[in-house]
C-alpha positions in Angstrom: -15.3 127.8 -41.9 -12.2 129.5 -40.4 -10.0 131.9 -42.4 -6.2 132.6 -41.6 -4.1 135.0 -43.5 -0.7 135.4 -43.2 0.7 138.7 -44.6 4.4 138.3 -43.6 4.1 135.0 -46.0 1.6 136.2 -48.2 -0.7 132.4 -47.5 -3.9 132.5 -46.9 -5.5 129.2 -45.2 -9.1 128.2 -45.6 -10.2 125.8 -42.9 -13.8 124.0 -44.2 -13.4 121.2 -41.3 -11.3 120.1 -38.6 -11.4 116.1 -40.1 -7.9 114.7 -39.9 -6.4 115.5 -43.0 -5.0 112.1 -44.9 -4.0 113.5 -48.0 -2.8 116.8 -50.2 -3.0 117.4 -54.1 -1.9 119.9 -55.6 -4.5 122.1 -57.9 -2.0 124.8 -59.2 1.8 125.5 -57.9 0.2 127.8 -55.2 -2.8 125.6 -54.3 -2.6 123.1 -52.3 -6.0 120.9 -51.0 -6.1 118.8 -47.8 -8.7 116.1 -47.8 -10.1 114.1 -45.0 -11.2 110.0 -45.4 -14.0 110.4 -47.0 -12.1 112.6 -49.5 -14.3 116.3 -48.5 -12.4 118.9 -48.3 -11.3 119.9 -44.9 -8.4 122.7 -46.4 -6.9 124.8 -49.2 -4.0 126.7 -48.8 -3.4 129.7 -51.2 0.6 131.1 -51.7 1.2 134.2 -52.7 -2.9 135.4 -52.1 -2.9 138.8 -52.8 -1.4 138.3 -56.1 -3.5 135.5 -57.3 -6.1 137.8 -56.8 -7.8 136.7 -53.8 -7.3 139.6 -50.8 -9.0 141.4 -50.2 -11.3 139.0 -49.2 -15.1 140.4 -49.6 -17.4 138.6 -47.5 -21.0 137.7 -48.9 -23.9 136.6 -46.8 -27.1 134.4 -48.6 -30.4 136.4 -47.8 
């Protein structure tokens, strides 16, 4: 996974795969999710990231 913020912009990008993306939806106005073929997520793309909430991010590790 591969993390890109953007703090000019506010966006934050979450990369889960580097599939060909073949089509977006929509979850919220500032979500938008990128799917591959085989509809997995390869992306999500948060706008406006520090006020939804989600920065700073905390990173957690499974023991």
């Amino acid at each position: 996974m591969k993390t890109i913020y953007y703090p000019e912009d506010d966006i934050l990008e979450l990369h889960f795969s580097d599939n060909p993306i073949v089509r977006e939806t929509t979850q919220d106005w500032n979500v938008v999710l990128s799917y591959d073929a085989n509809n997995h997520l390869v992306q999500m793309v948060v706008l406006e990231a520090s006020v939804s909430g989600l920065l700073p991010l905390q990173e957690q590790r499974a023991a």
